[in-house]
C-alpha positions as CSV (number, residue, x, y, z in Angstrom):
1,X,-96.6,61.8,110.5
2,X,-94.5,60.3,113.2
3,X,-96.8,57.3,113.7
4,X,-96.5,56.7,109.8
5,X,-92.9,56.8,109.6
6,X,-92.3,54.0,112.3
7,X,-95.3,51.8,110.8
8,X,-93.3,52.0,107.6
9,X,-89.9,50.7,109.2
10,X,-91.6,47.8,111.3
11,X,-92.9,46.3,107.7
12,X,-89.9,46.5,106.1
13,X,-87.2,45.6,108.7
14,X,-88.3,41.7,108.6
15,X,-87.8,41.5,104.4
16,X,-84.5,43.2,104.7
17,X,-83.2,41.4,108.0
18,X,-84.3,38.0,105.6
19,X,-82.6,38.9,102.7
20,X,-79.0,37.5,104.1
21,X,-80.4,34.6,104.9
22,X,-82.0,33.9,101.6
23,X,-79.1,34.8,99.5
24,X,-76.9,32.3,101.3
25,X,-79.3,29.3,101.2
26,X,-79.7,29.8,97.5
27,X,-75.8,30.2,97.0
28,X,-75.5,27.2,98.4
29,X,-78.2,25.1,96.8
30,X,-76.9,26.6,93.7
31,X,-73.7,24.3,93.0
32,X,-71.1,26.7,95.3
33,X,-69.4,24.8,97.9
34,X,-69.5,26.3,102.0
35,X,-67.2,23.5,103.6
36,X,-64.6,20.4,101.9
37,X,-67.3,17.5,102.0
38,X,-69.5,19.7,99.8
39,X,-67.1,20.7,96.7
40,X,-67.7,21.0,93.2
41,X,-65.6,17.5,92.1
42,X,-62.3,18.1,90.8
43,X,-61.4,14.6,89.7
44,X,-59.4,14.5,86.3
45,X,-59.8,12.4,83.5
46,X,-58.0,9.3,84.0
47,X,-59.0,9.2,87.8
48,X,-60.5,5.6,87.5
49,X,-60.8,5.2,91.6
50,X,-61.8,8.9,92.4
51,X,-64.7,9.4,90.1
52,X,-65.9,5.7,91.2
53,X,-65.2,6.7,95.4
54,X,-67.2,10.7,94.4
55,X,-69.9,8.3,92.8
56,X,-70.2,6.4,95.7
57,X,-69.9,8.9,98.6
58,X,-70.4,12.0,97.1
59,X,-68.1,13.5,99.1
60,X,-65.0,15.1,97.2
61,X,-62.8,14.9,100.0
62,X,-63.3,11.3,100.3
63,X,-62.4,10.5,96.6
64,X,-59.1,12.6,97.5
65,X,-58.2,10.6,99.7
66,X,-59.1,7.4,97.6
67,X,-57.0,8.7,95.3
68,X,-54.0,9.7,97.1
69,X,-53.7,6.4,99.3
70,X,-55.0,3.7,96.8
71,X,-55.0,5.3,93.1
72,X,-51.4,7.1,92.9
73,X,-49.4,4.1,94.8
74,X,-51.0,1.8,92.6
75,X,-50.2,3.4,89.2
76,X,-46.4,3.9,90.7
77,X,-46.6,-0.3,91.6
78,X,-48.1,-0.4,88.0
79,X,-44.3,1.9,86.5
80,X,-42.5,-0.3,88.3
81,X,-43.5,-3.9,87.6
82,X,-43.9,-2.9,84.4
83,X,-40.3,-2.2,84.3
84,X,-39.0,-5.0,86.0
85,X,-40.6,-7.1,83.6
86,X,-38.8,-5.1,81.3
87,X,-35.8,-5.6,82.6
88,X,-36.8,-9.0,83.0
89,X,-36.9,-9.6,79.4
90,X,-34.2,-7.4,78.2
91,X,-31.9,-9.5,80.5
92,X,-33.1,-12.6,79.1
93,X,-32.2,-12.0,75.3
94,X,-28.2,-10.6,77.0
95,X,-28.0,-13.9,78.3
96,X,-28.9,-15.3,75.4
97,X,-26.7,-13.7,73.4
98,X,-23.9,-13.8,75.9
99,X,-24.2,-17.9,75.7
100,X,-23.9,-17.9,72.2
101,X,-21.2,-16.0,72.0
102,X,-19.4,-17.7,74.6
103,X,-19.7,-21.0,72.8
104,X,-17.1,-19.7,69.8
105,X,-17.0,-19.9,66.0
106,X,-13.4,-21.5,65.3
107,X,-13.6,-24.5,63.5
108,X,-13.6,-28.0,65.3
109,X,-10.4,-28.7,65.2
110,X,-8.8,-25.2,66.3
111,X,-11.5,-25.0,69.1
112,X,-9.9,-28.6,70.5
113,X,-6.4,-27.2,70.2
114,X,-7.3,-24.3,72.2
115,X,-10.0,-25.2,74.4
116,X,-7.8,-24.0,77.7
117,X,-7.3,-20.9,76.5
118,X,-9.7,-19.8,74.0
119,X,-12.6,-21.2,75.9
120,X,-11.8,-19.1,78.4
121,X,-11.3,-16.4,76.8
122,X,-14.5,-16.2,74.8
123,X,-16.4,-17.1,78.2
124,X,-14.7,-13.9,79.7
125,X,-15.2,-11.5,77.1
126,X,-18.8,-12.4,76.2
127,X,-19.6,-12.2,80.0
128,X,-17.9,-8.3,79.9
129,X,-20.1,-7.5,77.2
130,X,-23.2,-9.1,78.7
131,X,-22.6,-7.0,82.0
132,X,-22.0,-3.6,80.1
133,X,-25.3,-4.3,78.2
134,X,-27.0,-5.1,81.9
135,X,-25.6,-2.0,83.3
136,X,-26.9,0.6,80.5
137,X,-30.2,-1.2,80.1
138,X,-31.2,-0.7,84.0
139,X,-29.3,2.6,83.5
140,X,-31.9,4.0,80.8
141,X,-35.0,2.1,82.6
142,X,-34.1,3.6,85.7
143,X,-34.5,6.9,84.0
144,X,-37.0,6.5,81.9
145,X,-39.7,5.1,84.3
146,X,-38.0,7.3,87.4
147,X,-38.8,10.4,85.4
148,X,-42.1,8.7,84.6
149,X,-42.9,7.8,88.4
150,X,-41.9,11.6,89.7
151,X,-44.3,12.9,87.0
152,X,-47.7,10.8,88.7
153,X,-46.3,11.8,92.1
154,X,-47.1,15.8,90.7
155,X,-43.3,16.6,90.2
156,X,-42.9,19.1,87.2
157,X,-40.7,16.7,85.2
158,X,-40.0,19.9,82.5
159,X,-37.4,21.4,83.7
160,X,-35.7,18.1,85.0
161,X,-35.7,17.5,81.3
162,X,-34.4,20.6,80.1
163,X,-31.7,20.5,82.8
164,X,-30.5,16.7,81.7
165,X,-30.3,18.2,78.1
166,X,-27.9,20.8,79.2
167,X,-26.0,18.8,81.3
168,X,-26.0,16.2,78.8
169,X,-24.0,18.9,76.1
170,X,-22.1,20.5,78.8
171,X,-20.7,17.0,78.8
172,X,-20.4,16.4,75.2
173,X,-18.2,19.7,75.3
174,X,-16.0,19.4,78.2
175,X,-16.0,15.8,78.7
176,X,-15.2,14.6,75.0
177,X,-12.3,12.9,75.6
178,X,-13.5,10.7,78.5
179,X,-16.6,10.1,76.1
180,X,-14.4,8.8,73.6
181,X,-12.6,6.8,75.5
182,X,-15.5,4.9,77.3
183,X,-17.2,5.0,73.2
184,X,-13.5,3.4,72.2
185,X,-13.5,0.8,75.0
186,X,-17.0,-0.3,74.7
187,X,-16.3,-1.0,70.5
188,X,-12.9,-2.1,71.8
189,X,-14.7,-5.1,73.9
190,X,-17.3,-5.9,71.7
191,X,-14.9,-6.5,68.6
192,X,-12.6,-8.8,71.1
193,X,-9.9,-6.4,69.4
194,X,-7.5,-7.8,72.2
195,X,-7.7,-8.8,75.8
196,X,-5.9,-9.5,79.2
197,X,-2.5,-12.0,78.4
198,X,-2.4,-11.0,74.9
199,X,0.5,-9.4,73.5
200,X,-0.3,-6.6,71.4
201,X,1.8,-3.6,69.5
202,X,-0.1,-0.3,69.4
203,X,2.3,2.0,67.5
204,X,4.9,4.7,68.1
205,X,7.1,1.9,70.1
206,X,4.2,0.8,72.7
207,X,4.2,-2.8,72.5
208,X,3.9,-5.4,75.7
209,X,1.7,-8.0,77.3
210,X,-1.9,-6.7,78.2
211,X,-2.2,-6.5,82.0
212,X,-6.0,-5.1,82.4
213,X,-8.4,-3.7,79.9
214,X,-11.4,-1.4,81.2
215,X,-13.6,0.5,79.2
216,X,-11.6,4.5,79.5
217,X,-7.6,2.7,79.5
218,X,-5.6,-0.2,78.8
219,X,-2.7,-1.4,80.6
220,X,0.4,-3.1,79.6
221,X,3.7,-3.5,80.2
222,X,6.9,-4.6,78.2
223,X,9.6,-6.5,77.9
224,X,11.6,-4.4,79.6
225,X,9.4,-4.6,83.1
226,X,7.5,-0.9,82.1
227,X,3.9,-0.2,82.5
228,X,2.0,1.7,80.0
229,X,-1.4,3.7,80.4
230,X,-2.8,4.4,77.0
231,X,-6.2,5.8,76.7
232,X,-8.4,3.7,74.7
233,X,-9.5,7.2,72.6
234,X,-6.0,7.8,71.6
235,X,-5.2,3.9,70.5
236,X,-5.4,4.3,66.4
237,X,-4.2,0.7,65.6
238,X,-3.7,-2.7,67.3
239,X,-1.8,-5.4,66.3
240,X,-2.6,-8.5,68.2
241,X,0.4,-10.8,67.8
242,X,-1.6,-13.6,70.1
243,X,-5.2,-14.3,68.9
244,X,-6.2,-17.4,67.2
245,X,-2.9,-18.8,66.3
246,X,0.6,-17.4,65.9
247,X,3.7,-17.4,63.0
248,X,7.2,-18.6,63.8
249,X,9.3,-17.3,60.7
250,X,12.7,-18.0,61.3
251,X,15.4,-17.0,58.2
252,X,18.3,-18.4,58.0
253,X,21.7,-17.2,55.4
254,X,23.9,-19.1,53.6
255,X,26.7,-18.4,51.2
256,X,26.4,-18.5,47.5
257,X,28.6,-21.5,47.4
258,X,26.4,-23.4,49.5
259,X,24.1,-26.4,47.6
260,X,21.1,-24.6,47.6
261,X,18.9,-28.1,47.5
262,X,20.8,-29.4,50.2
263,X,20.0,-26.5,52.8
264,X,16.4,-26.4,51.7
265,X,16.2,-30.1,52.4
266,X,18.1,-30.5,55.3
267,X,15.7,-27.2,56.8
268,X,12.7,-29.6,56.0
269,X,14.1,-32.7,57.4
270,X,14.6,-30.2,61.2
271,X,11.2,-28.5,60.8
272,X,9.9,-32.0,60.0
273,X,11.6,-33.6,63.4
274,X,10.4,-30.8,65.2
275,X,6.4,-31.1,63.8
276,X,7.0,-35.1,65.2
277,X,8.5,-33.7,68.6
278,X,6.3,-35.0,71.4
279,X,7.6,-31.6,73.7
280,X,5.6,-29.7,70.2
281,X,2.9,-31.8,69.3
282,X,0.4,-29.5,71.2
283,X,1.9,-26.3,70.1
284,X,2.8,-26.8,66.5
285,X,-0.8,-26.6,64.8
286,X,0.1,-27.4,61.1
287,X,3.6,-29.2,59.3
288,X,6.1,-26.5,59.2
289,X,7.1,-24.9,55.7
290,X,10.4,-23.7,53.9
291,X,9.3,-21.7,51.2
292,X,12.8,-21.3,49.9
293,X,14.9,-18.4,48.8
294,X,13.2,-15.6,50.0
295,X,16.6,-12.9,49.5
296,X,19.6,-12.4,47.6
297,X,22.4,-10.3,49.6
298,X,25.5,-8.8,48.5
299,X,27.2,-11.7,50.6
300,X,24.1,-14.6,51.5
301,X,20.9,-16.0,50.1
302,X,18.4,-16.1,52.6
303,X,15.9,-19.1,53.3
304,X,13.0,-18.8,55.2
305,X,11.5,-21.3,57.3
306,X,7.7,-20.4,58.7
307,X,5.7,-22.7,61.8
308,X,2.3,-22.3,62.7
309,X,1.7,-22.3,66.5
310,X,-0.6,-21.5,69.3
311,X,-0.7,-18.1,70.5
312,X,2.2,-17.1,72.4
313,X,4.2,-20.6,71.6
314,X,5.9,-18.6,68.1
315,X,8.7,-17.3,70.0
316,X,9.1,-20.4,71.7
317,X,9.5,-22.2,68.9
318,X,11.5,-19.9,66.4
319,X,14.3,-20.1,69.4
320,X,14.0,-24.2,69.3
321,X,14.2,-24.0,65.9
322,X,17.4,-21.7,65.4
323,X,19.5,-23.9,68.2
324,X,18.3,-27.6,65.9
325,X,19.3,-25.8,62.9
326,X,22.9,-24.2,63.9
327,X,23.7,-27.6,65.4
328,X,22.5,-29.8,61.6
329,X,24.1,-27.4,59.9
330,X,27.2,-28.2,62.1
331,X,27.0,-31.8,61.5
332,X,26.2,-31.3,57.4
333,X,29.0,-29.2,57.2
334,X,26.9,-26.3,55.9
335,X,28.6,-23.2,56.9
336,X,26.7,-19.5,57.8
337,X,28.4,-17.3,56.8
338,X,30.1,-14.8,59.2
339,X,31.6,-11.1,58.6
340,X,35.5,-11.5,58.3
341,X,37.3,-9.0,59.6
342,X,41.4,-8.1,59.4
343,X,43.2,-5.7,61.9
344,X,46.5,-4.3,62.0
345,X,48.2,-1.8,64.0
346,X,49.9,1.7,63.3
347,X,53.1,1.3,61.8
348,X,52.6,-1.9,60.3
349,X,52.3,-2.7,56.4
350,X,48.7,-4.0,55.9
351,X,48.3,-7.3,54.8
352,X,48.1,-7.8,50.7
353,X,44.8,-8.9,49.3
């Protein structure tokens, strides 16, 4: 019985001591991998260079590798030639436009009279907007194809996005009145609504000479020497009393007993003298005007006399025109007609009418 039982265990200890041993070699012909050069491939679709390199070695770790040092630098060189050439091309059509709208739309003859100062004004402004435009088109590129770039490097762009969209409204909330300020500067630049050296009046007794302009605040200062700061979100209205061309309006009294045709002519025969003036030539753009009577007072008429000039010449040339026209009237005998007044002291009879 003994001798049986050990003849059994010698003829079946070599088919259990090869079982092992033939359940691994058929595991691994099967398909499942036992080391890194003998992996199942993992390429994605879309891996042009790894499928070729797995192809051509067979080896999985080799086609990583392809992939990592040849396939994901050359799709990030790919993002960002693509968006220089972009940018390229974007910058092209701002310059473009910038140059166009550099070289003006006043007629001929107003674009001669102002060609030192218009000229350069119309070359600053359109070279401001050009550089805005440059500045939020690289802006959004840089974005768009960063957020593009991190995303083929294996970055989880999600939650960057999420997080831009909630810092993006946390802005909108808090931030609103630095948004609308930059918003009201960058309309304020494109319209040319004023600019540096011009003299502008923006309501509620804020008026004064424009010192800088950037796109959150303006700067300006009187006549009396003070600077202002006024937020470009909280600036309503403009009035520009120094673009294009300017108005002189000078109006002058007389009394009723005056020769109404004589101080009309004698106003046009001064305006007239002035419009011939060599010292005006250059300022005054068209012949001076008296439209005539423009009031009727309790003690005057009124006359008005308008001049057209270059920007920041009207003042100039209303105070010109007030000293010719006191010292005519002097010499034509016209008189203007002055308050009278008649004092006496306490204890005295006032005078009879």
């Amino acid at each position: 019985m003994g001798v049986a039982i050990l003849g059994r265990m010698l003829t079946t200890a070599p088919t259990a001591m090869t079982t092992p041993l033939t359940t691994h070699l058929t595991a691994s012909t099967s398909g499942i991998h036992t080391g890194w050069f003998d992996r199942v491939s993992t390429c994605t679709k879309g891996e042009d260079i790894c499928q070729q390199v797995l192809q051509w070695t067979g080896s999985q770790r080799v086609a990583d590798a392809s992939d990592l040092v040849i396939g994901r630098p050359l799709a990030i060189l790919g993002l960002v030639l693509l968006a220089l050439v972009i940018r390229w091309g974007l910058f092209k059509v701002v310059d473009r436009v910038v140059k166009k709208a550099g070289a003006g739309v006043l007629p001929d003859r107003l674009s001669d009279r102002f060609a030192s100062a218009n000229a350069t004004r119309r070359v600053q402004r359109a070279k401001t907007m050009g550089d805005l435009l440059k500045s939020v088109i690289t802006g959004i590129l840089v974005a768009v194809f960063g957020t593009m770039i991190l995303s083929e490097v294996g970055v989880n762009i999600a939650p960057i996005i999420a997080s831009a969209g909630i810092v993006g409204i946390a802005l909108g909330f808090g931030a609103q009145s630095l948004v609308k300020d930059f918003l009201s500067g960058v309309f304020m630049i494109f319209e040319d609504q004023y600019g540096v050296g011009d003299v502008i009046d923006l309501g509620s007794g804020t008026s004064g000479t424009v010192e800088a302009v950037s796109l959150r605040v303006t700067r300006l200062r009187d006549v009396h020497g003070t600077v202002w700061y006024v937020p470009n979100g909280e600036i309503l209205r403009v009035g520009n009393m120094s673009q294009n061309w300017a108005r002189a309006i000078v109006d002058v009294t007389v009394g009723y007993r005056e020769d109404l045709g004589k101080v009309i002519g004698t106003l046009r025969d001064i305006a007239e003298d002035l419009w011939q003036d060599e010292d005006f030539t250059q300022i005054i753009i068209e012949q001076p005007e008296v439209t005539g009577v423009e009031t009727l007072g309790p003690e005057t008429v009124g006359v008005r006399v308008m001049v057209k000039t270059e920007p920041m010449e009207q003042w100039k040339v209303a105070r010109e025109l007030r000293a010719r026209i006191k010292a005519r009237f002097d010499h034509e005998g016209i008189s203007i007609p002055v308050t009278q007044r008649v004092m006496w002291q306490d204890g005295t009879t006032p005078p009879s009418a």
